[in-house]
KENULO-118628 format. One line per field, with one value per residue (C-alpha): residue number from 1; residue in one letter; chain; x, z, y. Coordinates in steps of 0.001 Angstrom, whole numbers, plus 500000, padded with zeros to 6 digits. Example, Ala and Ser with C-alpha at 12.3 -4.5 7.8 and 13.67 -1.06 7.14 Angstrom:
<recs>
i	c(1|2)
aa	c(a|s)
ch	c(A|A)
u	c(512300|513670)
w	c(507800|507140)
v	c(495500|498940)
</recs>
This chain:
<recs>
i	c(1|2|3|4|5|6|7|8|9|10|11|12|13|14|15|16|17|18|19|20|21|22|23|24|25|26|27|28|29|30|31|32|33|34|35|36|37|38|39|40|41|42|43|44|45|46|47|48|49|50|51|52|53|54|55|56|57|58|59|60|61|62|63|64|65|66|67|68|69|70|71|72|73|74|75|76|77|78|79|80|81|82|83|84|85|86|87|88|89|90|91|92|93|94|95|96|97|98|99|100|101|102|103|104|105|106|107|108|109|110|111|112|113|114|115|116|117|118|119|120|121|122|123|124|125|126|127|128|129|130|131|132|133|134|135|136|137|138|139|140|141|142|143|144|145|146|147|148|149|150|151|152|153|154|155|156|157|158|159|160|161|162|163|164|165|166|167|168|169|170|171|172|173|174|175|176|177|178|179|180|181|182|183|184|185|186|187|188|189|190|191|192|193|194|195|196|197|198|199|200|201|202|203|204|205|206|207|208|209|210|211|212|213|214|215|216|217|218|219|220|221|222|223|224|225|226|227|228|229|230|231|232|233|234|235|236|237|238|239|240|241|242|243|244|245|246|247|248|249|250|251|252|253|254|255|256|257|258|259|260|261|262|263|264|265|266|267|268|269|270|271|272|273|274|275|276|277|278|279|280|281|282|283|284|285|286|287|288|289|290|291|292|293|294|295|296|297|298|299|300|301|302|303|304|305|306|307|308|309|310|311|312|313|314|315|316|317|318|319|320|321|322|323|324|325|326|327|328|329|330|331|332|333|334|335|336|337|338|339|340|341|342|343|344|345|346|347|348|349|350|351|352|353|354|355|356|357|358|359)
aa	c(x|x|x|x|x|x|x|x|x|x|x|x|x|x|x|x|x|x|x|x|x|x|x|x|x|x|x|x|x|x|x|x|x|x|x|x|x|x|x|x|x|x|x|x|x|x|x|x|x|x|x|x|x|x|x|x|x|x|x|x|x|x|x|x|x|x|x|x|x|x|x|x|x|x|x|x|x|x|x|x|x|x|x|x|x|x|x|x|x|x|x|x|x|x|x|x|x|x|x|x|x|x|x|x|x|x|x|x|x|x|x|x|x|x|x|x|x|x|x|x|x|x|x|x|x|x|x|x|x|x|x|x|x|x|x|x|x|x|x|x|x|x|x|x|x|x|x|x|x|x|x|x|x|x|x|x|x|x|x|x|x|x|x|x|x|x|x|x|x|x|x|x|x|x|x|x|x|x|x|x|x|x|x|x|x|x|x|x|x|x|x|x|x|x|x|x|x|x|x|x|x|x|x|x|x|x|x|x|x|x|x|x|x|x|x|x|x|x|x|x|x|x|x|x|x|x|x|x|x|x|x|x|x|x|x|x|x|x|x|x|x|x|x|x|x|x|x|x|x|x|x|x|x|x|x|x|x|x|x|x|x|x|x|x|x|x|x|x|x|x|x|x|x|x|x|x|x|x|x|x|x|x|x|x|x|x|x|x|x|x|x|x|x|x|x|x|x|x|x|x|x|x|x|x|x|x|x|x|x|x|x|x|x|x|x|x|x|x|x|x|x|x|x|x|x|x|x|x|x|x|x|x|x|x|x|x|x|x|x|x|x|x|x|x|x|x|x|x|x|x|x|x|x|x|x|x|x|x|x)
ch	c(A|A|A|A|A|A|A|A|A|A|A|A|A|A|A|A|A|A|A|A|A|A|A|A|A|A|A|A|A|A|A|A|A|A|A|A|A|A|A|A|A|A|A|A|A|A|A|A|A|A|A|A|A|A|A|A|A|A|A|A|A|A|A|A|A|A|A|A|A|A|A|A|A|A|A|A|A|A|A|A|A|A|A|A|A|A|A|A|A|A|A|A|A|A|A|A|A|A|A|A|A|A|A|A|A|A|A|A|A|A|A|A|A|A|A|A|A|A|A|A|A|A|A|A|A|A|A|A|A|A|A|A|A|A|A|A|A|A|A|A|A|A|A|A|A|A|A|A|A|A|A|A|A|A|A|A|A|A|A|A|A|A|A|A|A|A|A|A|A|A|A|A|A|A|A|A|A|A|A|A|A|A|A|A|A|A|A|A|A|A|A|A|A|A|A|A|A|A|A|A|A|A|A|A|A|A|A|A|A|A|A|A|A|A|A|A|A|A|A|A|A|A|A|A|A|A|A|A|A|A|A|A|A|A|A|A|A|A|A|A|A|A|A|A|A|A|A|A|A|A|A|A|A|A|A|A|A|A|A|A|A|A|A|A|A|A|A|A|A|A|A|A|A|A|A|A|A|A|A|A|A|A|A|A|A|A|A|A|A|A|A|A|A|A|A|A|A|A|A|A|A|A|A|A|A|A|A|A|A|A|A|A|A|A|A|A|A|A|A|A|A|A|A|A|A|A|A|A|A|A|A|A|A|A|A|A|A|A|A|A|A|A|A|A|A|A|A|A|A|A|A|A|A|A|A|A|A|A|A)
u	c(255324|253113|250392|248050|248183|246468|245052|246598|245183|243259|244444|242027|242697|240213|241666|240046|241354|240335|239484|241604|238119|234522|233650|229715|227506|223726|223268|225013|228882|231777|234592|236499|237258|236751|238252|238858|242197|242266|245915|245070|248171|249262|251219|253410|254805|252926|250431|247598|246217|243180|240789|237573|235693|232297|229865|226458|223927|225000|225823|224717|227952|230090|233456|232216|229947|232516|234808|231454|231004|234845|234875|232786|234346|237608|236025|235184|238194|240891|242803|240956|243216|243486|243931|240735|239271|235972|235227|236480|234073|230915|231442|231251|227928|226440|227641|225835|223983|225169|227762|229915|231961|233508|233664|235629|238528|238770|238482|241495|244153|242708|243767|247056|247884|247155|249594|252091|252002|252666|255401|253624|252074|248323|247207|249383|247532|244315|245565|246630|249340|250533|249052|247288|248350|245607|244788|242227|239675|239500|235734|233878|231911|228183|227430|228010|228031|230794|232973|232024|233679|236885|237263|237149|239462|242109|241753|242191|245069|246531|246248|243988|242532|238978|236900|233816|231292|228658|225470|221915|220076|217650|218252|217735|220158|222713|222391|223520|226467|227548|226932|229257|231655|232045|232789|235632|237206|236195|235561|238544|238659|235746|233244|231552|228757|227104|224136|224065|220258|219580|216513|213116|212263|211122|213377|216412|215151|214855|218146|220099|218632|219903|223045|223404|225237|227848|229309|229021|230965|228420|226148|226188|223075|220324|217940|216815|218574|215213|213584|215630|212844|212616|216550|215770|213143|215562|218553|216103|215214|219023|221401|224025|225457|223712|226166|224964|226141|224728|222425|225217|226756|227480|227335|223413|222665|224815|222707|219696|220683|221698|218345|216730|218595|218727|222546|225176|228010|228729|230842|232669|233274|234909|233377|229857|231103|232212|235876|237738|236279|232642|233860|235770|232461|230634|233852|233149|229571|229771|232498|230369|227712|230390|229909|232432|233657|234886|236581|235467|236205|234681|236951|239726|243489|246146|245478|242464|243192|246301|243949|241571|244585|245330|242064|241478|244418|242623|240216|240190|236457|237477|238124|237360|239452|238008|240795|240731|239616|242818|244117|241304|243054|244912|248149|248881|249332|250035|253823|254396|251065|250509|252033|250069|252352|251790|248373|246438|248846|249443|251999|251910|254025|255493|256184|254477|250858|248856|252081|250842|250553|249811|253032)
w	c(743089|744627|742610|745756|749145|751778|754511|757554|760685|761223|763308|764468|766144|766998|767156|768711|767516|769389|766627|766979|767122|766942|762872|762802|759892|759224|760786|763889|765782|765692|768202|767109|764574|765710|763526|762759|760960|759492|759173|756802|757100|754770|755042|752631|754616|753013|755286|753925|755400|755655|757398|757597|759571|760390|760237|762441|761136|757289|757180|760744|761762|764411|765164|768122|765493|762930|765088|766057|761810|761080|763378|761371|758408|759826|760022|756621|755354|757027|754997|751640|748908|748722|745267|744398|745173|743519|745518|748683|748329|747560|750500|753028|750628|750599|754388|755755|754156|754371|756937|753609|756036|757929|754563|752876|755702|754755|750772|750844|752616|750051|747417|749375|749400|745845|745040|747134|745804|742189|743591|742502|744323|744367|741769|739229|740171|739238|735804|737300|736864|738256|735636|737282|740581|743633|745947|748542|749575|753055|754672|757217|759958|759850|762485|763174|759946|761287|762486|759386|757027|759665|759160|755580|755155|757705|755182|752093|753872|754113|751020|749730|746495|747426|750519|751291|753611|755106|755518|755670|758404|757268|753834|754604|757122|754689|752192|755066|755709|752524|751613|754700|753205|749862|751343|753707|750687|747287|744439|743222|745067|744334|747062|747448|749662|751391|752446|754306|753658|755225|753422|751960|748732|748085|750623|748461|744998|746794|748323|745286|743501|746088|745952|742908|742772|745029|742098|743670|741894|742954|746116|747708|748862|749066|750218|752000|751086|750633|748893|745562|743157|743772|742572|739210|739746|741801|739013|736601|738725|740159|738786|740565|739792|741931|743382|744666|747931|750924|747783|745996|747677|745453|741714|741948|743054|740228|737623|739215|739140|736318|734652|736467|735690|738873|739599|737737|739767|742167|745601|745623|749366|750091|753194|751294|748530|750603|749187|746028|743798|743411|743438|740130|738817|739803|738328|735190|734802|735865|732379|730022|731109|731095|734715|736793|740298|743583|745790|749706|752313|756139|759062|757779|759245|756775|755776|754500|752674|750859|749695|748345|746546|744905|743650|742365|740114|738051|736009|734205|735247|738746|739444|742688|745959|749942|751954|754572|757219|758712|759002|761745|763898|767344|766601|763543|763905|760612|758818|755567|753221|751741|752644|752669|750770|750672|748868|749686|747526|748132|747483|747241|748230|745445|747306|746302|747914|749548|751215|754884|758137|761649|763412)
v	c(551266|548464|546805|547074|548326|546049|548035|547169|549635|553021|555326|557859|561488|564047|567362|570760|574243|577220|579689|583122|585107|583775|582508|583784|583033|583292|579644|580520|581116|578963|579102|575722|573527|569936|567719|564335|563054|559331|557787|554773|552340|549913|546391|547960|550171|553850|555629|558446|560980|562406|565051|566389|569415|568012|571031|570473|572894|571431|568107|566934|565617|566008|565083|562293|560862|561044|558590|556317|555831|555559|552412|550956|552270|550575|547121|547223|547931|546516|543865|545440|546949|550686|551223|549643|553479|552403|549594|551373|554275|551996|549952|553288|554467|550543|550691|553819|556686|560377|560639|562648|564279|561402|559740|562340|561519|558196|558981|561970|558876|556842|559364|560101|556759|556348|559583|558555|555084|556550|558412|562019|564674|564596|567663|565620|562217|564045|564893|568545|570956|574345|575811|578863|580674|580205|582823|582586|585019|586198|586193|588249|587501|588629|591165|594775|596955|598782|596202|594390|597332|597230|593633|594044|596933|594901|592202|594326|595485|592403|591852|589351|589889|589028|590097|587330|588136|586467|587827|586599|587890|590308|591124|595312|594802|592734|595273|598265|595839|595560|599501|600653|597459|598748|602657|601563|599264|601066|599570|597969|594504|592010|590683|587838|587262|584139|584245|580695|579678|583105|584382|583642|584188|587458|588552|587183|589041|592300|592006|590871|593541|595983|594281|595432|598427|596851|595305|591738|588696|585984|585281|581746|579921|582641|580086|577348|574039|572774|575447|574667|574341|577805|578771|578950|581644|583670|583139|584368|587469|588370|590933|588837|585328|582421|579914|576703|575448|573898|572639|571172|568356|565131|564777|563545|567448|569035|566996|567985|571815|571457|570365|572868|575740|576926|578275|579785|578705|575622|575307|572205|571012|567886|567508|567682|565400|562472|562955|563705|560471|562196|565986|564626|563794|567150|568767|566794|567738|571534|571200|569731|572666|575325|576055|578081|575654|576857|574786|575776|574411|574159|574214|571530|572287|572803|568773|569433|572667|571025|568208|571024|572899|570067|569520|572994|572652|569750|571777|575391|575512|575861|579482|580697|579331|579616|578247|580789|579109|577324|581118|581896|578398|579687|576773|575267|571528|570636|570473|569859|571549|574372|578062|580888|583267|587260|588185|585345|583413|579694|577464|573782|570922|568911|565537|562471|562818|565121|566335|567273|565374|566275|566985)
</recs>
């Protein structure tokens, strides 16, 4: 084990997956990821890895201005220690605002490195253990109503233990999707739904009380990110659990939800966070107000969705896994990570670190 790490070069990849079939939400279609992948290397001889999915419509990133910021990222760093995580992270934040996405690359090596360094893997670095199994949900495209029940009976199917579909576009509509859902599955596996920002606000209470004889286990986002002073109001009015998303991004917006009473759940992304050092603080604070996590994810390869395994086995509040995404990818360029076992199931790695790398 080294007593620091001195940064030594950046290496930066941009990597394009076609998607097996379009991804469609409420905000509009997706037919790649676009990622970026940050190999921090050290003079000691250890290299971490990191990735993030830079998302447009919600954190107004892509992956060209993700490798404009990360140069200057680079010249900020270089030379630095790695272990000094604290440091590290207020530099980017002091450096440029917002930009969480291409920040969350460079935090996850940071945390790899750090892991690796101790010679553990990462969920154990983070005070983790395999304490609980994790099985992802599977999620729908909005569209169609009848496609939309065939997609979720191929993914019932197939086993996964939760069905997530997105919907927001015309709450009538959304509740027709999820009636002709619910009568090609039954009743016996749970749904989720996102709505993506999709509706105003009388249009959300009348479709959440719709929703409610669809035994629902929590809607994402029912409104505009901006509208949030008018969550609470909804929460108070909904037969279904509220869970914050595109409105929850660092540990500032947890507080703030928190005071206001405005969700019952929260979606930890990394790629909203700017990396694993602040989701440990939202983690801490949705604790201490005995609030249920889940750990989502955007587009992120099998890098990312390692990373995001490991973090989801550092809390008992943190119940609810989304790592479906790098199943939609056309190639999988990633070895080492996790395995997506039978039922959703997956399966970490147990070397020191995150335990994945581009191959």
């Amino acid at each position: 084990m080294h007593a620091s790490l001195t940064i030594s070069r950046i290496e930066l990849h941009k990597i394009s997956v076609p998607l097996k079939e379009p991804f469609i939400i409420s905000l509009g279609p997706i037919y790649s990821a676009d990622n970026v992948v940050v190999v921090i290397h050290t003079e000691q001889g250890l290299a971490g890895w990191g990735e993030c999915s830079p998302f447009m419509s919600i954190n107004g990133e892509t992956a060209e201005t993700g490798l404009v910021v990360a140069g200057y990222f680079e010249k900020a760093w270089l030379g630095k220690n790695a272990l000094e995580m604290e440091q590290r992270i207020n530099e980017l934040d002091s450096l440029i605002y917002g930009n969480n996405s291409i920040k969350s690359a460079f935090d996850m090596a940071l945390y790899d490195l750090a892991s690796k360094n101790a010679g553990i893997p990462l969920y154990q670095f983070l005070g983790g253990s395999k304490f609980k199994i994790i099985a992802t949900d599977y999620t729908v495209s909005i569209g169609d109503a009848t496609k939309m029940a065939a997609d979720a009976l191929k993914i019932k199917e197939n086993g996964f233990p939760v069905i997530k579909v997105k919907i927001g576009k015309n709450g009538s509509e959304d509740v027709q999707r999820i009636k002709a859902i619910r009568e090609a599955v039954g009743y016996d596996i749970p749904i989720r739904v996102d709505a993506n920002q999709g509706w105003g606000f009388d249009e959300a209470i009348e479709t959440l009380k719709a929703l409610a004889p669809y035994n629902i286990q929590h809607c994402e986002e029912p409104l505009p990110r901006w509208a949030f002073m008018q969550l609470p109001e909804i929460r108070k009015q909904s037969p279904i659990l509220i869970m914050s998303d595109e409105t929850c991004c660092d540990h500032n917006d947890v507080q703030r939800l928190i005071d206001l009473k405005a969700c019952d759940l929260i979606n930890i992304k990394l790629g909203k966070s700017g990396g694993i050092f602040k989701a440990l603080k939202m983690i801490q604070l949705a604790e201490a107000a005995g609030m249920k996590i889940q750990i989502g994810a955007f587009l992120e390869s099998r890098i990312g969705m390692t990373t995001f395994a490991h973090l989801a086995l550092c809390s008992d509040n943190i119940v609810y896994f989304d790592f479906d995404t790098a199943l939609m990818f056309s190639e999988d360029l990633v070895e080492g990570g996790i395995i997506y076992k039978q039922n959703g199931v997956i399966e970490l790695p147990d070397e020191p670190g995150i335990g994945a790398r581009l191959k």
